[in-house]
Structure formats: structure tokens, C-alpha cells
C-alpha positions in Angstrom: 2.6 5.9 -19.0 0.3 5.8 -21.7 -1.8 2.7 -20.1 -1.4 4.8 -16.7 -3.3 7.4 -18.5 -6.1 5.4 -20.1 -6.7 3.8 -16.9 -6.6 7.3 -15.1 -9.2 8.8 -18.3 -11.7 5.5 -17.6 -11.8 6.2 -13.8 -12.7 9.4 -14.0 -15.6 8.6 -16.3 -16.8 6.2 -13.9 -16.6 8.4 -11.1 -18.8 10.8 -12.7 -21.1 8.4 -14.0 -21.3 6.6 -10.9 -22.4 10.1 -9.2 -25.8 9.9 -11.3 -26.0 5.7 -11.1 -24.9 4.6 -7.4 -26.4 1.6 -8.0 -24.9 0.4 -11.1 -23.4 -3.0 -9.7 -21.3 -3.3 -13.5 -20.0 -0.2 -13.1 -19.2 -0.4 -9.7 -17.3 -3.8 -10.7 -15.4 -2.6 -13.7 -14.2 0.9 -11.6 -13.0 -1.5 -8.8 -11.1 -3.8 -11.5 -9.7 -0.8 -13.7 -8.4 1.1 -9.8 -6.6 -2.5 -8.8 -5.3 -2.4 -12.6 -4.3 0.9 -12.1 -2.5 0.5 -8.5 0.0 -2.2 -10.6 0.6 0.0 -13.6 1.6 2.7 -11.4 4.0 0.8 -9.1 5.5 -0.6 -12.6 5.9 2.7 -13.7 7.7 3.7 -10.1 9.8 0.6 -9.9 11.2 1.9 -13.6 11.1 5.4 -13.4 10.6 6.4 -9.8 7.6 7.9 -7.4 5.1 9.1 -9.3 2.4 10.8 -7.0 3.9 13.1 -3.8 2.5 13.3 -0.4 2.6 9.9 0.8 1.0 8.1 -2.1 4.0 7.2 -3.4 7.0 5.7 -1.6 10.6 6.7 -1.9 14.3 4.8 -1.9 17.3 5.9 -1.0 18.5 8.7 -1.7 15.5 11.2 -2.1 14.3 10.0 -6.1 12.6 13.2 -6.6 15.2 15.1 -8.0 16.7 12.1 -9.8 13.8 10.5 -12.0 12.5 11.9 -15.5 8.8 13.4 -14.5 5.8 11.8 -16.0 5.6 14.0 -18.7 9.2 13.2 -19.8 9.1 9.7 -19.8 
């Protein structure tokens, strides 16, 4: 979770500095490789602990996991 969130803290930084420098081709490289790196820390994080994001961005086993897992802050 704590990788999750580093991730998460470093794309929101780029997002905001790519607002002021669209054109930044680095930048616009390392937010692509940090939201792929992202995308497998997250579905590590589900595969141990469950979905972590609602409406649709996360998928679901059987039964329902939402009112089985720890939530993110918990874990």
C-alpha cells in the first residue's frame, strides 16, 4: 500500500506539472512508466487484499469482496 501511494503522490505531480509543460517528452515518459507501474501494484494489492477502487475500475470474485476485505486504510 505504501508503494501504491508513492506511485499515486508522483502521478499527481506529473499531472500538474504536465498542465504547464505539455511538451515535456521525459515527463510524459516517466508518467506513462510510473501509471503501468502503478496498474501492477494495484492488481498485487487486489489479488491479496481485494478490489481496491469501486465503480468498475476494479473487478470483483465471487461472492461480493466488498464487505469481506480490510479497506486500504486498514491494511
Amino acid at each position: 500500500m505504501e508503494q501504491l501511494q508513492i506511485v499515486d503522490f508522483a502521478l499527481v505531480e506529473l499531472t500538474l506539472y504536465l498542465d504547464t509543460h505539455p511538451a515535456d517528452m521525459q515527463a510524459i515518459q516517466q508518467f506513462n512508466q510510473l501509471a503501468q507501474r502503478r496498474g501492477q501494484l494495484a492488481h498485487a494489492f487486489e489479488m491479496q487484499y481485494g478490489p481496491l477502487l469501486q465503480y468498475g475500475h476494479s473487478f470483483t470474485k465471487y461472492p461480493w469482496q466488498w464487505i469481506e476485505t480490510p479497506w486500504p486504510w486498514q491494511v
